[in-house]
C-alpha positions as a Markdown table, in Angstrom:
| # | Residue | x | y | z |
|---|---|---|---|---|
| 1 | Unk | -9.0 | -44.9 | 11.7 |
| 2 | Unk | -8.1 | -41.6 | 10.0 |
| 3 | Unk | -9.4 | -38.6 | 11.8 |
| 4 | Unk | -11.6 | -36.2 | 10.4 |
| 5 | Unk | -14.2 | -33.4 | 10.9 |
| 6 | Unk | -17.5 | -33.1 | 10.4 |
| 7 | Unk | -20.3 | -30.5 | 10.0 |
| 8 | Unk | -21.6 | -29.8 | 13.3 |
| 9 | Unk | -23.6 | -26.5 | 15.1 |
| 10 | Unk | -20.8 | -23.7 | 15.9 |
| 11 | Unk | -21.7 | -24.3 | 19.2 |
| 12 | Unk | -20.0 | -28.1 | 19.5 |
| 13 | Unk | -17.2 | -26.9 | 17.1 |
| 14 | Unk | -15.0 | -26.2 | 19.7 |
| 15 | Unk | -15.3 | -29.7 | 21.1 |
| 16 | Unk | -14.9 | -31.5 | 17.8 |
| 17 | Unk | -11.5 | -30.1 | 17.6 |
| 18 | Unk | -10.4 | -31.1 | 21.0 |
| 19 | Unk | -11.4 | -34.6 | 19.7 |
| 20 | Unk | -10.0 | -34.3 | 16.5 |
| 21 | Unk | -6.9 | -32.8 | 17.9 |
| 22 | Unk | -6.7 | -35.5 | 20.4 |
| 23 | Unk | -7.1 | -38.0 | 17.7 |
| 24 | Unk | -4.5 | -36.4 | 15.8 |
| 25 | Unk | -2.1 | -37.2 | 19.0 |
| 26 | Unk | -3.2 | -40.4 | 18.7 |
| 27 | Unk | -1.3 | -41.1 | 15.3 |
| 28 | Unk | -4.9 | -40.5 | 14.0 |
| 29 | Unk | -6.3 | -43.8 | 15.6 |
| 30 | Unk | -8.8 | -43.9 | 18.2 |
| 31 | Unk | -8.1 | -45.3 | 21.8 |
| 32 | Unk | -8.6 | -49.5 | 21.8 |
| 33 | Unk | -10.6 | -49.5 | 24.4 |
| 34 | Unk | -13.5 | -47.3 | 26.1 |
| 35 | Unk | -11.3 | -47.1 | 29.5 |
| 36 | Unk | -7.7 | -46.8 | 28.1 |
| 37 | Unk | -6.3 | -43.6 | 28.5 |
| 38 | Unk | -4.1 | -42.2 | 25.7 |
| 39 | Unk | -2.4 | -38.1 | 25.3 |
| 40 | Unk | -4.6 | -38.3 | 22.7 |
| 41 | Unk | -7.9 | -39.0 | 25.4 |
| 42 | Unk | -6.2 | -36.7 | 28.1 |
| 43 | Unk | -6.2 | -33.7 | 25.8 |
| 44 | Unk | -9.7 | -33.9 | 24.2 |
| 45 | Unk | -10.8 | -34.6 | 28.2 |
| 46 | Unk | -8.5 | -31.4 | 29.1 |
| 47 | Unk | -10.0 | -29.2 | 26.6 |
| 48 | Unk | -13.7 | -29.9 | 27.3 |
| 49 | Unk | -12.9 | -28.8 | 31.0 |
| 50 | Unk | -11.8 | -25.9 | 30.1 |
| 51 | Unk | -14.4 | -25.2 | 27.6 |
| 52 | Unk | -17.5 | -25.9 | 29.9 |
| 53 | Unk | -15.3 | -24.0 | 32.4 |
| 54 | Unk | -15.4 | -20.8 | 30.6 |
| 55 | Unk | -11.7 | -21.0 | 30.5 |
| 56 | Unk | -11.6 | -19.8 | 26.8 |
| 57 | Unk | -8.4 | -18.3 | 26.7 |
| 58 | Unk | -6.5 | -21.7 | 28.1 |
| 59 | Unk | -8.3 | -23.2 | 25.5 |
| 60 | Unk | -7.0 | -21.5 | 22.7 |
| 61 | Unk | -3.2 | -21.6 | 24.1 |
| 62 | Unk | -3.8 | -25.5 | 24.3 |
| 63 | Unk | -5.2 | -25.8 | 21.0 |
| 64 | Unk | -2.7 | -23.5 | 19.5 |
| 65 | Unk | 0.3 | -25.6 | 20.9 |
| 66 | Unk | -0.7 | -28.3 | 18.6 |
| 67 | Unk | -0.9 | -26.1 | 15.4 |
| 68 | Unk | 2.4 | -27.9 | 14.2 |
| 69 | Unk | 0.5 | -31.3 | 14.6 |
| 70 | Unk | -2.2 | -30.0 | 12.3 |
| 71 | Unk | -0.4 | -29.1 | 9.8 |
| 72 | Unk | 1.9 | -31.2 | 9.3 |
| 73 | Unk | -0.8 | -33.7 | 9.1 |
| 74 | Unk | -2.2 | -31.7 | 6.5 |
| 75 | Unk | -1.7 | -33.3 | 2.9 |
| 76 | Unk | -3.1 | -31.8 | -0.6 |
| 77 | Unk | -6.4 | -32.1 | 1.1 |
| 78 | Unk | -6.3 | -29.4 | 3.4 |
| 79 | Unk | -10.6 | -29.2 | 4.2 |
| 80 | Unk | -9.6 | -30.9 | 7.7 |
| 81 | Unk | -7.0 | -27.7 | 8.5 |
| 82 | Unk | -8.9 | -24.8 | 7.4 |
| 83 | Unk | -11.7 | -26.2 | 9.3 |
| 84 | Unk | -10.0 | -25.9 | 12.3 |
| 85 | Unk | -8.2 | -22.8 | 11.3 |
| 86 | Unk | -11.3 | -21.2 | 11.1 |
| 87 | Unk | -12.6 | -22.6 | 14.3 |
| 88 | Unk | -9.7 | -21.1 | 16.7 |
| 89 | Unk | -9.8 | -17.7 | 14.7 |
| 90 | Unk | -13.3 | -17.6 | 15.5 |
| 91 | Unk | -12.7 | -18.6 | 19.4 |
| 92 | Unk | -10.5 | -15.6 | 19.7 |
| 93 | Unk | -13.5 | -13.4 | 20.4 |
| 94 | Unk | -15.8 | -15.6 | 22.9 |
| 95 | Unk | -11.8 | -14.8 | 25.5 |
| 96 | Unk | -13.8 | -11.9 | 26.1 |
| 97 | Unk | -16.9 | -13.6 | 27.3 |
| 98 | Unk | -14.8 | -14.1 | 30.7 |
| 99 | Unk | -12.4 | -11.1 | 30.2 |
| 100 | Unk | -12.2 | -8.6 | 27.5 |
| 101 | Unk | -8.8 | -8.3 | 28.4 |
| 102 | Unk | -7.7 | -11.6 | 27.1 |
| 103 | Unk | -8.7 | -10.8 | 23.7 |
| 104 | Unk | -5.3 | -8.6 | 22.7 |
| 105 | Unk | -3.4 | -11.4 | 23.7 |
| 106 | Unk | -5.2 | -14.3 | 22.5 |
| 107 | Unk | -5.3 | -13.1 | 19.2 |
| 108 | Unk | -1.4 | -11.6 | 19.0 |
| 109 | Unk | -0.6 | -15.7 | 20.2 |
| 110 | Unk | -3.1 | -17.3 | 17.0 |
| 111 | Unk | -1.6 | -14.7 | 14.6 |
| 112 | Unk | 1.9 | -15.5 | 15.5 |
| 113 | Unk | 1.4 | -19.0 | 15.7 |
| 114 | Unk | -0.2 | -18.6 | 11.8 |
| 115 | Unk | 2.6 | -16.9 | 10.4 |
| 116 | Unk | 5.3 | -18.9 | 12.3 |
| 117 | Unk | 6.3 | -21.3 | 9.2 |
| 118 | Unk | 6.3 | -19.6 | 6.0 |
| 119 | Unk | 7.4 | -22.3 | 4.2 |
| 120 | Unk | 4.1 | -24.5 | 4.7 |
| 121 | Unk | 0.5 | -24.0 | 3.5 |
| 122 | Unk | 0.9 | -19.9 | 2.8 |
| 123 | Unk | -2.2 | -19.5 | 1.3 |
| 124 | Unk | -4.4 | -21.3 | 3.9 |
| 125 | Unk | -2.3 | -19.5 | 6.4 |
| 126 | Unk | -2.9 | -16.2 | 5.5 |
| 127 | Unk | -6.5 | -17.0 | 4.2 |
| 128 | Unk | -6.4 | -17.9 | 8.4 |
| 129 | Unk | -5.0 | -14.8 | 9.2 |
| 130 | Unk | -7.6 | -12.7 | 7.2 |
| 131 | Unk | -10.2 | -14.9 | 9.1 |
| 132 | Unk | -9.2 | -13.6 | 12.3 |
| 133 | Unk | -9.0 | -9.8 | 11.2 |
| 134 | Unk | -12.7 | -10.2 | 10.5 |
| 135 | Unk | -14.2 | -11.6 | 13.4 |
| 136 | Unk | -12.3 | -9.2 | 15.5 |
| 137 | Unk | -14.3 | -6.3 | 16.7 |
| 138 | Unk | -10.9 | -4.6 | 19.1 |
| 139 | Unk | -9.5 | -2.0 | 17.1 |
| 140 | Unk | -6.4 | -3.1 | 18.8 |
| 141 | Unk | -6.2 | -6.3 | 17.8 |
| 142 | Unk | -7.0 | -6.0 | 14.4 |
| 143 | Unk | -4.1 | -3.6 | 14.2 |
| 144 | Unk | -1.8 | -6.4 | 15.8 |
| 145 | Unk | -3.3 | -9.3 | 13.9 |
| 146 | Unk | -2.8 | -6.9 | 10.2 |
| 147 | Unk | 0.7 | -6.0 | 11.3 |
| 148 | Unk | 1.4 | -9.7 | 11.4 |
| 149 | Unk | -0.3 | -10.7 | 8.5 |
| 150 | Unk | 1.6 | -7.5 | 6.2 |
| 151 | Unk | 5.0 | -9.1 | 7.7 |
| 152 | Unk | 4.0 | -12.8 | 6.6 |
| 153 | Unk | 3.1 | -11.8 | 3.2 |
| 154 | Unk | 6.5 | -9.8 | 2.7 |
| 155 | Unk | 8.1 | -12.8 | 4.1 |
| 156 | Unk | 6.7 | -15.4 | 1.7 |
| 157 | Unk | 6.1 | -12.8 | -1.4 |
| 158 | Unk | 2.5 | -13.1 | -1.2 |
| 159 | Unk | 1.1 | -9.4 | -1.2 |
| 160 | Unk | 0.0 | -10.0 | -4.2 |
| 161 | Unk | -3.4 | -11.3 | -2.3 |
| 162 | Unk | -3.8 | -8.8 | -0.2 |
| 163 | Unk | -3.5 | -5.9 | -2.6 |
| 164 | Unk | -6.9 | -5.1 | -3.6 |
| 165 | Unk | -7.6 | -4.8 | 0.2 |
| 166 | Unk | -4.9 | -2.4 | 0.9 |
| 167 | Unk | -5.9 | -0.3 | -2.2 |
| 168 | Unk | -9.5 | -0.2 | -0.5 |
| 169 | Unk | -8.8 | 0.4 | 3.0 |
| 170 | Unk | -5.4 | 1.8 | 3.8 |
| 171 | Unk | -7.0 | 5.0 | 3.9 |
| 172 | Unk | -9.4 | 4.4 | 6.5 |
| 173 | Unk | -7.4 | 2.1 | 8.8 |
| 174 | Unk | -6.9 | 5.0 | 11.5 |
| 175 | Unk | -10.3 | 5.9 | 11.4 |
| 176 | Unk | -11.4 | 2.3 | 11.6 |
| 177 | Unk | -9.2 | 0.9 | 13.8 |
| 178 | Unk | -8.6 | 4.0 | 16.2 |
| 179 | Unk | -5.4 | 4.5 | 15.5 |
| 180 | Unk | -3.0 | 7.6 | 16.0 |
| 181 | Unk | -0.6 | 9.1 | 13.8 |
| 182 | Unk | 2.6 | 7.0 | 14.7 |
| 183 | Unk | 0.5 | 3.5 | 14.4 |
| 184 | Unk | -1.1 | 4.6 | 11.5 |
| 185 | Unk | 2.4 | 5.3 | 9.6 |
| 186 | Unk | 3.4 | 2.1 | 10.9 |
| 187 | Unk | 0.8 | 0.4 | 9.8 |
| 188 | Unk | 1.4 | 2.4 | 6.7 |
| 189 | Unk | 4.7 | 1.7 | 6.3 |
| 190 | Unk | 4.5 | -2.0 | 7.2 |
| 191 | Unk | 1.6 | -2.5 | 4.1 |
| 192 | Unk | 4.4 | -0.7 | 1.6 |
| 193 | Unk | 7.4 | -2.6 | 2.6 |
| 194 | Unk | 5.0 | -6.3 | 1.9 |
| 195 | Unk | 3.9 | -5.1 | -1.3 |
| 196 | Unk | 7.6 | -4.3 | -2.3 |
| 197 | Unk | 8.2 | -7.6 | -2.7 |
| 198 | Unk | 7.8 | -9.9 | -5.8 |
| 199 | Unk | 4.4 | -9.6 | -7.7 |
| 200 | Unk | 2.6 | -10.7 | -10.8 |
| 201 | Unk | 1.6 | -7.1 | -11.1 |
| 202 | Unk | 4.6 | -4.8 | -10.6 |
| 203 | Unk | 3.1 | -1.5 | -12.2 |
| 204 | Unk | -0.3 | -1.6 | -9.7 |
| 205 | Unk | 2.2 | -2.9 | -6.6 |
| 206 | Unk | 4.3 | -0.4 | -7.2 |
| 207 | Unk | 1.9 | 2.3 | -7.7 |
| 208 | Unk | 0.2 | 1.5 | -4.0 |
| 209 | Unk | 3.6 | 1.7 | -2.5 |
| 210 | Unk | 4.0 | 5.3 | -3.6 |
| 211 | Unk | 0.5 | 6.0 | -2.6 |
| 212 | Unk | 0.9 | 4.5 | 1.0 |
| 213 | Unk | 4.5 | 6.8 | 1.2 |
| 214 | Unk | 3.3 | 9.8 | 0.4 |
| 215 | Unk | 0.1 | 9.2 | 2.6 |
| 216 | Unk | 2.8 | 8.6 | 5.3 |
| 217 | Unk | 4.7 | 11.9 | 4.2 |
| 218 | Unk | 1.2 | 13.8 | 4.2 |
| 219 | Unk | 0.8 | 13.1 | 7.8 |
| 220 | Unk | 3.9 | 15.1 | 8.7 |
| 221 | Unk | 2.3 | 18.2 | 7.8 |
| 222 | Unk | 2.1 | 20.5 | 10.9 |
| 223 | Unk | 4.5 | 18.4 | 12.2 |
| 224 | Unk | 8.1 | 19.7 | 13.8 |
| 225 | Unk | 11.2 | 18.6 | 15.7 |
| 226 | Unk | 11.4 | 15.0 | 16.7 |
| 227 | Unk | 8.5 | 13.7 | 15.4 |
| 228 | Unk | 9.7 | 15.3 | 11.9 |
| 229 | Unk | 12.7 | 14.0 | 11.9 |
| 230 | Unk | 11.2 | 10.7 | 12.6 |
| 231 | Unk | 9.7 | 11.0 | 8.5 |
| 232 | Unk | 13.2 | 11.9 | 7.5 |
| 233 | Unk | 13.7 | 7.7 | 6.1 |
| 234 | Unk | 10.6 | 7.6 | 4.6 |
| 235 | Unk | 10.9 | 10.7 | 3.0 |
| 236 | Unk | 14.2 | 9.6 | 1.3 |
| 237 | Unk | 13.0 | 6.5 | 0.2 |
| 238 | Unk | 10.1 | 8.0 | -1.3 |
| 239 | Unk | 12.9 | 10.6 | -3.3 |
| 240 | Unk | 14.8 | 8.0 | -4.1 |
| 241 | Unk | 12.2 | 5.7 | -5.9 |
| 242 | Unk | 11.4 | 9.0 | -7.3 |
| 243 | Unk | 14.8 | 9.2 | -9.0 |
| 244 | Unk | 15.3 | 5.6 | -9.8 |
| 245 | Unk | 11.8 | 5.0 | -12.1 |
| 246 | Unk | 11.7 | 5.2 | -15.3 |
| 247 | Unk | 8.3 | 6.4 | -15.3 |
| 248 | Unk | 7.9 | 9.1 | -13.2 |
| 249 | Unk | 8.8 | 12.5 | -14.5 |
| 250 | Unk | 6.7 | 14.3 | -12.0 |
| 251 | Unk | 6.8 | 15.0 | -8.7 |
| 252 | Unk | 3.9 | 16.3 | -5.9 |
| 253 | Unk | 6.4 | 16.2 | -2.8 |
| 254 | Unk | 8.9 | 18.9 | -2.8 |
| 255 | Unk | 7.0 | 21.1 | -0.5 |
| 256 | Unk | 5.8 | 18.7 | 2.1 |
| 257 | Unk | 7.7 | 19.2 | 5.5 |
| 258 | Unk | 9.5 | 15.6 | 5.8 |
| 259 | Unk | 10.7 | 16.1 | 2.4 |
| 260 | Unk | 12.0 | 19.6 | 2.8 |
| 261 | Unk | 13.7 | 18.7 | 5.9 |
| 262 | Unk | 15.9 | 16.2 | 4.2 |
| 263 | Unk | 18.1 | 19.3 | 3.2 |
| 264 | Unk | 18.6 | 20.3 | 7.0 |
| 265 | Unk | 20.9 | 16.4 | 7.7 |
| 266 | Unk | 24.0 | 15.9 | 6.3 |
| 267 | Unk | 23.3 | 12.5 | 5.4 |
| 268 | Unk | 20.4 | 13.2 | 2.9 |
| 269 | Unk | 20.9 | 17.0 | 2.0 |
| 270 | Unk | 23.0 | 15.6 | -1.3 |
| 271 | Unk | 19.5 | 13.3 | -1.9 |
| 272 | Unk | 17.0 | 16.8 | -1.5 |
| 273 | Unk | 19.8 | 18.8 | -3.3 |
| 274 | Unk | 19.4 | 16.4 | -6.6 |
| 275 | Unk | 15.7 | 16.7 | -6.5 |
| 276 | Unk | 15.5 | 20.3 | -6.2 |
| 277 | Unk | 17.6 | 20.2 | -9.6 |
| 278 | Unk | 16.0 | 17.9 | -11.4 |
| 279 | Unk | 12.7 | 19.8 | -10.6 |
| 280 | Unk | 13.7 | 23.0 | -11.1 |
| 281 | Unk | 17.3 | 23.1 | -12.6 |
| 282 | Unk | 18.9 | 22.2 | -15.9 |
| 283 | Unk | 20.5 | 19.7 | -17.8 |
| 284 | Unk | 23.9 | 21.8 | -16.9 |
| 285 | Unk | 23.1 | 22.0 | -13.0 |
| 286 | Unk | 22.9 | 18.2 | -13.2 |
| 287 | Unk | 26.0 | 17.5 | -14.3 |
| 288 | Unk | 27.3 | 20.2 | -11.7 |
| 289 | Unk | 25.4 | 18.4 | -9.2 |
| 290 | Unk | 26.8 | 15.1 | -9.8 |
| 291 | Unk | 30.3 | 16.2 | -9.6 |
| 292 | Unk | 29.6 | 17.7 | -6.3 |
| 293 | Unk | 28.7 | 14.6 | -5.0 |
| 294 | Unk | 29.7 | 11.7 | -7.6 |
| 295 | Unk | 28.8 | 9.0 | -4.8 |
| 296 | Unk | 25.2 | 10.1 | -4.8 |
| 297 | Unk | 24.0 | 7.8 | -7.5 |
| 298 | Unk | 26.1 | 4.6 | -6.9 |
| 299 | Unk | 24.9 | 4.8 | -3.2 |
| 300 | Unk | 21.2 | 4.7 | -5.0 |
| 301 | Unk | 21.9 | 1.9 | -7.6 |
| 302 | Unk | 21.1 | 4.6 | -10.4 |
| 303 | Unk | 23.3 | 4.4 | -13.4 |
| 304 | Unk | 24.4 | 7.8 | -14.3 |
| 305 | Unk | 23.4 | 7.4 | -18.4 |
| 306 | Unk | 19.7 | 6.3 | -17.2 |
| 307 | Unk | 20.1 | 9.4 | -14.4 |
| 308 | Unk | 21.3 | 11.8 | -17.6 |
| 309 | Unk | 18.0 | 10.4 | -19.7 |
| 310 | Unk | 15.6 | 11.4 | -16.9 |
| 311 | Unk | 17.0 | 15.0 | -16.3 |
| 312 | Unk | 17.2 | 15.4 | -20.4 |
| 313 | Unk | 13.0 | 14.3 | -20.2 |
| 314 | Unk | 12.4 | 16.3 | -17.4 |
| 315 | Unk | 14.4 | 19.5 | -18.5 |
| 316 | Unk | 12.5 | 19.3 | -21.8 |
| 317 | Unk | 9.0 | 19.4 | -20.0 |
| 318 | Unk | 10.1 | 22.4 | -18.1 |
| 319 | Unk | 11.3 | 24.1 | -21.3 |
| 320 | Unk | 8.1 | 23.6 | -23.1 |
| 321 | Unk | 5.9 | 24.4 | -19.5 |
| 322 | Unk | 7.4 | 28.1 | -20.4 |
| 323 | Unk | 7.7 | 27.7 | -24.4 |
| 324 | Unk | 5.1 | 27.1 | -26.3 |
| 325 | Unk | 7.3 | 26.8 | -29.7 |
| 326 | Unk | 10.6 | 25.9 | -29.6 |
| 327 | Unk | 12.9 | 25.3 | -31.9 |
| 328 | Unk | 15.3 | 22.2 | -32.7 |
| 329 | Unk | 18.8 | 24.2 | -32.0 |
| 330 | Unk | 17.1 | 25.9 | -28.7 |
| 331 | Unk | 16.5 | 22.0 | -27.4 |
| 332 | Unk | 19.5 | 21.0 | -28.8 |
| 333 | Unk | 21.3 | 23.7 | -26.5 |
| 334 | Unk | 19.6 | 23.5 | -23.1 |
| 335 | Unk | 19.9 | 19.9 | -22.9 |
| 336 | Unk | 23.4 | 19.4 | -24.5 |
| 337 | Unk | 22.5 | 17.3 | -26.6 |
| 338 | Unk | 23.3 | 15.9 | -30.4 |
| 339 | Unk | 21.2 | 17.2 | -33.6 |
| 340 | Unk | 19.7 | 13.8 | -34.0 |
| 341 | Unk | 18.7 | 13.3 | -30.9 |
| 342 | Unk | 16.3 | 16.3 | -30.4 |
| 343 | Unk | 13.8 | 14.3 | -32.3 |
| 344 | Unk | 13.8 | 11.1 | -30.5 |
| 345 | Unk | 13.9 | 12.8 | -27.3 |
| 346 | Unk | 10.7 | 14.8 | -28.1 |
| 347 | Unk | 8.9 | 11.3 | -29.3 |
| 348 | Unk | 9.7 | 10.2 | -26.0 |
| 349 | Unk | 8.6 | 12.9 | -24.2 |
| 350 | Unk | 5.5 | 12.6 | -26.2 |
| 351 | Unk | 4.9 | 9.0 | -25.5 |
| 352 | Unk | 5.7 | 9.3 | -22.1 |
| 353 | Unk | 2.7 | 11.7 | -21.9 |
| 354 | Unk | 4.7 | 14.7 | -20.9 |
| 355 | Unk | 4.1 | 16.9 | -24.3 |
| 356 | Unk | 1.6 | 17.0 | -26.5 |
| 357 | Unk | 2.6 | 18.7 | -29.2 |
| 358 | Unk | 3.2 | 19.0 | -33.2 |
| 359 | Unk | 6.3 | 18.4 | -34.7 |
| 360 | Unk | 7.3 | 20.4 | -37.7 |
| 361 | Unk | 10.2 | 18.5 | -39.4 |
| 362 | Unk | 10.9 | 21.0 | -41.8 |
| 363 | Unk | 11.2 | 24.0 | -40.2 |
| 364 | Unk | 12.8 | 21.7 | -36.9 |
| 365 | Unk | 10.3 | 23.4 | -34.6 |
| 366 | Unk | 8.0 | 21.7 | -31.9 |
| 367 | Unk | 4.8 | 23.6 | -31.0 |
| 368 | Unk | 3.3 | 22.9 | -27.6 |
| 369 | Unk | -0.1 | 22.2 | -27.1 |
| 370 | Unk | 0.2 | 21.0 | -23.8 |
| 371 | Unk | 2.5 | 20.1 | -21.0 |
| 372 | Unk | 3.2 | 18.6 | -17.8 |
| 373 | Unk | 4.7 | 20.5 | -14.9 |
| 374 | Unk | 7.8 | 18.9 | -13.5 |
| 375 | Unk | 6.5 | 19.3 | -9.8 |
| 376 | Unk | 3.5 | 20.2 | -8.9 |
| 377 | Unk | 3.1 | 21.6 | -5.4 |
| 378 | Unk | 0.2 | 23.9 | -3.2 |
| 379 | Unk | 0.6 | 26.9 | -5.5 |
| 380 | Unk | -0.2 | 24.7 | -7.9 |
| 381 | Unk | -3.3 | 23.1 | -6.3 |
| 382 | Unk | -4.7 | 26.7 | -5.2 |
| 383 | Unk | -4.7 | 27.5 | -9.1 |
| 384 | Unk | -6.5 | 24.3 | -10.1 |
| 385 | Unk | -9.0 | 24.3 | -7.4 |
| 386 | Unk | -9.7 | 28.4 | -8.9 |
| 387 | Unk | -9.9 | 26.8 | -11.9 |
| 388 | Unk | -12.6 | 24.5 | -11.0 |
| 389 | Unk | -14.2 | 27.1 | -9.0 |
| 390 | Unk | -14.2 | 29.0 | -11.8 |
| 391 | Unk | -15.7 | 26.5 | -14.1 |
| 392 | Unk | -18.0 | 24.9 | -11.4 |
| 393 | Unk | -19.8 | 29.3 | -11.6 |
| 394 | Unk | -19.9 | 28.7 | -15.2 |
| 395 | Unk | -21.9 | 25.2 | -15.6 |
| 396 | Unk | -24.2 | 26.9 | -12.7 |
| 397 | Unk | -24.9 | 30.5 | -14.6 |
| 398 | Unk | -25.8 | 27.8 | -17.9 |
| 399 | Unk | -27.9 | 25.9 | -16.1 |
| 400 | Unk | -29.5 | 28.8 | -15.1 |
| 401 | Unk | -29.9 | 30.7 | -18.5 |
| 402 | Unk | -31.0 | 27.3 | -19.5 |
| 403 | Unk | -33.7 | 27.1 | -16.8 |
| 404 | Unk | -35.3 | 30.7 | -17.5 |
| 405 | Unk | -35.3 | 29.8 | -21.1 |
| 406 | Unk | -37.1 | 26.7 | -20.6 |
| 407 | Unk | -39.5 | 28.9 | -18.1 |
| 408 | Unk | -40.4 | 31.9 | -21.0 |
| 409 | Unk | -40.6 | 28.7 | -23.7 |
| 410 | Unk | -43.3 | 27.4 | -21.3 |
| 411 | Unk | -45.0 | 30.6 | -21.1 |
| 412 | Unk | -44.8 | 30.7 | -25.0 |
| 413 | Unk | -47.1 | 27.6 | -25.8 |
| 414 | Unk | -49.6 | 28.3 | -22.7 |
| 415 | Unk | -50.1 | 31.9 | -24.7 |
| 416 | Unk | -50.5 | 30.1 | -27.9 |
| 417 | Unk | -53.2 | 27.6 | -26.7 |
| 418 | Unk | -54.6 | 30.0 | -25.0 |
């Protein structure tokens, strides 16, 4: 006789696995008679003592022991193991009926168990492990049990599933879940490393791993000494996916604490030293740069040509933040490069939404309409936010001009029917 679940009150689920668990020791048969004794018997007798004892949390460590058993009896038809699945996630909370204690624990030994084999079932495993984040109400055991389930999805390359949810709540997981600053960029950190890994969307992974880094790097402000120093490796990797993509031409960064204090180690001042040049320097600073420190780039996987393409971009956005019209021979010059490739360079530049501007073939000028800073830091900010103060005074002093208009028109028509 095959074992299998049925659809029972919550309140006997509990017991229906001890059965079907049992029954599952059993090689799936039942016992052959009503007074033979199997280790199938012995555990579903076992596990209802403990149940009607209030001895939740033995429970759970019993029931979890046999998580191998279940799964490995679990075939294409896996209705039987995310029943059960769901069952022990959602007998992790009644531990604290007896001790709230025992939930922490409980719920660190379920999550590890689930993630334990990532070679088997992923999806129903970390569909499990999502299970048991929800019907936790600790703030410390949710942080335990999403730890684990970041680490199993960088393991097996599944992030891709839990995506959306970090792009909705990473931002509020240390309000939600208590947490302090070191737990949070933890937590942080362990959310960008699982996303890192293979993905069916690269762009939007990719773009939620900067966000999570700099949302790490934006919690070292006010920060100093050790704890600083402590933001110094994120803070590099953040400048050196900087420097390795193709896509991003600007950077918001350069000012924040953890970032600056990359120039104050040995080890990374070369790394903080290239930034501030491409963000501020020149196409000719570059090239000193690199032959100051010509291991720089290997060290980073960055091919010097595609290194040489950024800076030319990026030196070509500053020149035009300060130039509204330039002229062929004056781009030519400043980013040493041929006569024919001025005009490719600015189409690029263009395209890469870093210009917008008009280009004048014939008299081999460019006039700028537009452009993008190459960093963007809190003098910056201060000036848009004036701006928008600025602007917000204006839509108020129209609405009101618009409102005593509307007033005297009133007054207009009652006079005339009157």
């Amino acid at each position: 006789m095959a074992a299998r679940l049925f659809e029972i009150t919550e309140e006997d689920s509990f017991l229906v696995v001890a059965t079907y668990l049992g029954e599952l020791l059993d090689g799936g048969e039942a016992p052959a008679g009503e007074q033979a004794e199997t280790p199938g018997s012995r555990f579903a007798t076992e596990s209802r003592e403990l149940y009607t004892s209030d001895r939740t949390a033995e429970l759970l460590d019993k029931y979890v022991s046999q998580l191998d058993t279940v799964f490995a009896s679990a075939g294409e038809d896996t209705g039987n193991l995310e029943s059960v699945l769901d069952i022990l996630c959602h007998l992790v909370p009644r531990t604290a009926l007896s001790s709230p204690q025992q939930v922490l624990p409980a719920a660190t030994k379920l999550a590890a168990a689930l993630a334990a084999d990532g070679g088997s079932h992923v999806q129903v495993r970390l569909q499990a492990l999502t299970t048991l984040y929800n019907v936790l109400e600790s703030g410390e055991a949710r942080h335990a049990v999403l730890l684990r389930t970041l680490g199993f999805a960088r393991a097996t390359g599944s992030a891709d599933v839990l995506l959306p949810v970090i792009r909705a709540s990473a931002a509020t997981w240390a309000r939600d879940l208590g947490l302090d600053r070191v737990r949070e960029r933890e937590l942080l950190s362990a959310a960008a490393d699982a996303l890192e890994g293979p993905s069916s969307t690269p762009r939007e992974s990719a773009a939620e791993v900067q966000r999570l880094l700099a949302r790490i790097l934006a919690s070292y402000e006010g920060v100093a000494g050790k704890e600083l120093a402590g933001g110094r490796p994120v803070a590099a990797r953040v400048v050196a996916d900087f420097l390795r993509s193709g896509e991003a031409f600007t950077f918001d960064l350069l000012g924040n604490p953890a970032v600056a204090s990359l120039a104050a180690a040995s080890d990374t001042a070369p790394l903080h030293f290239l930034l501030k040049t491409m963000l501020v320097g020149g196409v000719r600073d570059f090239r000193a740069t690199l032959a100051e420190y010509p291991d720089l780039l290997p060290s980073l996987g960055i091919a010097p040509e595609a290194a040489l393409a950024k800076m030319q971009v990026m030196a070509l956005a500053g020149l035009a933040h300060v130039n509204p019209v330039l002229t062929f021979e004056q781009i030519q010059d400043a980013l040493e490069i041929r006569a024919e490739e001025v005009e490719p360079l600015l189409v690029r530049a263009i395209g890469k939404k870093l210009l917008e501007a008009r280009i004048d073939q014939l008299a081999h000028t460019v006039s700028v309409s537009k452009s993008a800073p190459r960093a963007f830091g809190d003098g910056d900010w201060k000036a848009l936010q004036a701006t928008l103060r600025v602007w917000q005074g204006a839509l108020e002093r129209a609405e009101q001009i618009a409102e005593d208009r509307k007033g005297l028109l009133q007054q207009g028509l009652t006079a005339i029917k009157a």
